[in-house]
N, C-alpha and C positions, 0 to 999 in steps of 0.2 A: 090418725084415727079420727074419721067423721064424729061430729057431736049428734048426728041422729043413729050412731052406731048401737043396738041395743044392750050390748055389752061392755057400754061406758060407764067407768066408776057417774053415782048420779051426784054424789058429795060435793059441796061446795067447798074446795082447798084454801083454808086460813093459809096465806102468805106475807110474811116479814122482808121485807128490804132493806137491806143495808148498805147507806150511800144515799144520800137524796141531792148530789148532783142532776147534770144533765142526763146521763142515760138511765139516773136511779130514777128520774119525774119520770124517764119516757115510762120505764116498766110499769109504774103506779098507773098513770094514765091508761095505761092495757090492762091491767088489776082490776080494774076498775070497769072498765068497757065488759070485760068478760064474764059471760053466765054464770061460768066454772072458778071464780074466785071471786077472793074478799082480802081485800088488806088488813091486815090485824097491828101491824108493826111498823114504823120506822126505825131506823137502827142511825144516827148519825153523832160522831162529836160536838159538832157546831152548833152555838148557841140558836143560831137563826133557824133550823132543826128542829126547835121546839117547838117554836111557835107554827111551822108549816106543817110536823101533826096536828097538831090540837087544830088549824084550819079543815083537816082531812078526816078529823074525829077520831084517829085512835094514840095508843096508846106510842111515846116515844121512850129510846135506852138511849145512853150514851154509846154503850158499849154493845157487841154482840156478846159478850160474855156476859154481862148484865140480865140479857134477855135471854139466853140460855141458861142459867143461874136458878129463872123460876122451875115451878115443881114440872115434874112431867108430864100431866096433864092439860096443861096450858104452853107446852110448847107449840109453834106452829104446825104447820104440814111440813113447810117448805120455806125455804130463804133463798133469796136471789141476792147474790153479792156483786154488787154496783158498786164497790169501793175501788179507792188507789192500786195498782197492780198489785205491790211490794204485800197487799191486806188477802189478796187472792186466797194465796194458802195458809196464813195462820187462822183464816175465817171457814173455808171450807174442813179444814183440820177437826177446827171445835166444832162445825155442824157435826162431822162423822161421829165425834165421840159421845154427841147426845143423841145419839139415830137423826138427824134430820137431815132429810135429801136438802141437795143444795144448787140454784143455777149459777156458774159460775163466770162471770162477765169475762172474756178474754182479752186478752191474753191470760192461759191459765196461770201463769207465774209471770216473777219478773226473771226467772233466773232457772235455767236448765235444772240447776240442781234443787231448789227447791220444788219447783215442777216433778219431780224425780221422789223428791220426800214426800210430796199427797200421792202418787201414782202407788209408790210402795207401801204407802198405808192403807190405802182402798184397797190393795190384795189382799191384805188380812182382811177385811169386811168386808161384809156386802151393802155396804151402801151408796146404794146411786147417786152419781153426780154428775151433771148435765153442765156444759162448758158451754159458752153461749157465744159460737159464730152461729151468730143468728142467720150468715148467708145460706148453710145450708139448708133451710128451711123454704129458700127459695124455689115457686113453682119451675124457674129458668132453670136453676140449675139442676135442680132431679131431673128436671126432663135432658139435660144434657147427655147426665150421666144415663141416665136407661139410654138414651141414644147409643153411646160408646159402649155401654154393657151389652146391650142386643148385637153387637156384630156387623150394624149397620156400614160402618165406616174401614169395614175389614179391621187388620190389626194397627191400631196407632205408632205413628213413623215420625211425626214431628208436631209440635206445640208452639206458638207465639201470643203472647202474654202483653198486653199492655194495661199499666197504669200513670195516665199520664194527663197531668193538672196543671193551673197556677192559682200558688195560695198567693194572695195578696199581699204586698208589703204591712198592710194593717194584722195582718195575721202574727206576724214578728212581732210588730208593736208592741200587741197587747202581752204577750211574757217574752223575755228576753229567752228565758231558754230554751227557747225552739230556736234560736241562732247557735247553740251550742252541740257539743258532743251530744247523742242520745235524744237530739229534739229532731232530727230530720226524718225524711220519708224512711226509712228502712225500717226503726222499731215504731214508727206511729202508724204507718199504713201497709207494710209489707205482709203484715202475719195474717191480713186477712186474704191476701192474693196466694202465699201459698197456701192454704188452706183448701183455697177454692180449687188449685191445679189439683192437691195430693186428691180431692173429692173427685173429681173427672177422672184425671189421669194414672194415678196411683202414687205409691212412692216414688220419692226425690231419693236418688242414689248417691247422688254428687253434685257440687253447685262449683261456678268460678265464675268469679264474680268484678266488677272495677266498677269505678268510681268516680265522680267529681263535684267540685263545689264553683268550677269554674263561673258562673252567671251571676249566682249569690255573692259568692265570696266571702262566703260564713264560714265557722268552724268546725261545719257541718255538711255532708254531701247533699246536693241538690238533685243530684242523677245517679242511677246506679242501671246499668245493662248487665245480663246476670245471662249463663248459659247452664242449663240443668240435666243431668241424663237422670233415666227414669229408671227403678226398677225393672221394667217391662225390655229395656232398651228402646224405648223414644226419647228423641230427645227435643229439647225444649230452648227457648231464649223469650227474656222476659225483659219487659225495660218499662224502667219507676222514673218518674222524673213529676217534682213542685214544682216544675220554673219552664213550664210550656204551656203555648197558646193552644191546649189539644182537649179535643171530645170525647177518645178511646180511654174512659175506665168505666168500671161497673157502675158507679155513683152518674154517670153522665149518659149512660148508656142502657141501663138496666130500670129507670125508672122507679127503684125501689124504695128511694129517697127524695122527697118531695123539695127537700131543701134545697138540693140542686136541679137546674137546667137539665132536659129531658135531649138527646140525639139521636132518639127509635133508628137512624136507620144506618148507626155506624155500630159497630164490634170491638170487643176487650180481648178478646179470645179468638185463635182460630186451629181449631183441630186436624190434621190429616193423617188419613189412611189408606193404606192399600187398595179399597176398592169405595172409596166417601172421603167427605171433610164437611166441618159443621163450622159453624161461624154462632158465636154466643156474644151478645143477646139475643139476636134479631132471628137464631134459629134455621138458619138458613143453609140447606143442605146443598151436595152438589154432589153426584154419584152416577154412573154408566147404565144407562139402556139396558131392561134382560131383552134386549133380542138378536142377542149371538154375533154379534158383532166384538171383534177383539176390543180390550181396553185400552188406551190409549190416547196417545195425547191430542192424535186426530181424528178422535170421536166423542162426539158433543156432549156434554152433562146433561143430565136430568135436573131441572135446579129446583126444590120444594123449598116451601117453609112451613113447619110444623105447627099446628096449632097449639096454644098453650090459653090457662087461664092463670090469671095473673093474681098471685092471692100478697098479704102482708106478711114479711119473714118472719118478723119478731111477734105477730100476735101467732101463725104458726107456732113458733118457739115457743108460747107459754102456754098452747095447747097442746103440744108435747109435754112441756115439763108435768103437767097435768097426767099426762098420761105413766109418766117415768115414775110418781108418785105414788099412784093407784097400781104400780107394780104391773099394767099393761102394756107397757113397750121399755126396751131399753135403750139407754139415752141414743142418741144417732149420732152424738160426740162425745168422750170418753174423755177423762183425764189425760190417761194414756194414749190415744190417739192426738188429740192437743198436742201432747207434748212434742207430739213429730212435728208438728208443724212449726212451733217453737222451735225447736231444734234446726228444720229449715233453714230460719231466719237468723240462726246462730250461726249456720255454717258461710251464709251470704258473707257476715259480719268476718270470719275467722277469716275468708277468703280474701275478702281487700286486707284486710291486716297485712299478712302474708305472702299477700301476691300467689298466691298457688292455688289450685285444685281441694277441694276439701271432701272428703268422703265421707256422711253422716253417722256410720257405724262407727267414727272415731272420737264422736262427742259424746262425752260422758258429762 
């Protein structure tokens, strides 16, 4: 929703942060920047916490329940939880039970089933809570998706997926346990790739998946090639890998992130269909002549690239959540949609386990 839209709440939204980590500053730093709010709160344990309210002028808790504890009138609008995953859902939980909407940093949960325990408690209420892949907020990728929804591309037949990096040796350095179980690319970067395909493409029906740590030689996988059938029946292959010399992911490719090196004119993504294919970032269509001529392989594309304007995800994101608030839109990530994505990433996980096919309706 435009901010010259006339039908925009005009309220300035008191919001509480909890987590003044790195992506807890970034949000503050957007709080702050934005017409439509005001920071009222940091929420952090750490001593050092205290002191960086009182630099920002307001008020610090220890605890979120400290700061939920006051009366009901001096509750916020809204909390953005920037805390440790495992904090995800005991913190979104107690937003619920005070009324207060909540953005919830993702990974929604650390754990399928917890994920599972706030989706089922939000059925019982209606309190909205906005889960923060901020990707979606991307002007790239809505325009993706209306591209696949309009029909352009005829019906979707195959997907290829790259995310593919190298984190530096100093990146290990600095914590040991990103060389271990649970520090590698699957649960630190994967949950925002699936996301982005289920946002395009639809649901993930089945994943099988392999593995290796072969380059590293950690305790931990360094590559993972992943093969996905879709709901829809298209199907997909995707491949993750820390430990390559390569340009093809969103962060190197999509611009959206200043901290990394920019490749405008390589792709993360590439869609095809029946009668198109679209290539994301760069937008770049490729689709048959209407002028009656059969389609085929020995007749030439039409090659476009669409125009797009290029906005910030994440201040998007909190101009949404603004919106989610004022009870004028509802969130555009769900608990429960989250959770599929989670769940994705769980079936990746189950599959190298296993060695076998893993079908998502059997993750409970």
């Amino acid at each position: 929703m435009s901010l010259t839209d006339p039908f925009v709440d005009s309220r300035v939204f008191q919001l509480a942060v909890a987590g003044a980590g790195v992506i807890g500053r970034r949000h503050i730093e957007l709080i702050q920047a934005c017409p439509r709010t005001r920071l009222c709160t940091v929420v952090d344990p750490t001593p050092a916490s205290v002191e960086f309210a009182a630099s920002l002028g307001v008020p610090h808790f220890f605890s979120l329940q400290d700061l939920l504890a006051q009366s009901q009138n001096q509750l916020p609008d809204g909390v953005i939880l920037a805390t440790p995953n495992h904090l995800h859902v005991p913190g979104a939980l107690l937003c619920a039970q005070h009324g207060v909407p909540a953005l919830i940093e993702k990974p929604v949960a650390d754990s399928l089933q917890a994920g599972q325990q706030l989706a089922d408690a939000l059925a019982r209420q209606s309190m909205p809570m906005l889960v923060g892949h901020h990707r979606r907020h991307s002007s790239t990728l809505q325009l993706a998706r209306r591209t696949i929804q309009s029909g352009q591309l005829g019906r979707v037949v195959t997907v290829m997926g790259s995310a593919q990096f190298y984190k530096p040796d100093s990146y290990f350095e600095q914590a040991a346990w990103r060389r271990e179980a649970g520090g590698g690319p699957i649960l630190i970067n994967l949950i925002h790739e699936m996301d982005n395909l289920r946002y395009l493409c639809g649901e993930v029906e089945a994943v099988h998946a392999v593995t290796s740590n072969a380059v590293r030689q950690f305790a931990v996988e360094d590559s993972v090639v992943m093969t996905l059938k879709f709901s829809s029946g298209a199907l997909g292959t995707f491949t993750l890998s820390d430990t390559v010399a390569s340009p093809r992911s969103w962060e190197q490719t999509s611009g959206e992130n200043t901290a990394y090196p920019r490749y405008p004119s390589e792709d993360c993504y590439f869609i095809a269909g029946t009668q198109g294919s679209l290539a994301v970032p760069t937008m770049r269509t490729w689709s048959y002549p209407p002028d009656g001529r059969e389609p085929g392989w020995g007749t030439p594309f039409v090659e476009q690239t669409l125009a797009l304007a290029a906005v910030d995800p994440l201040a998007a994101q909190l101009d949404h959540f603004c919106d989610v608030i004022a009870g004028q839109a509802a969130p555009i990530i769900t608990v429960a949609d989250a959770l599929q994505s989670l769940r994705t990433v769980e079936a990746v996980r189950r599959s190298i386990a296993t060695g076998q096919t893993v079908a998502l309706q059997d993750l409970r």
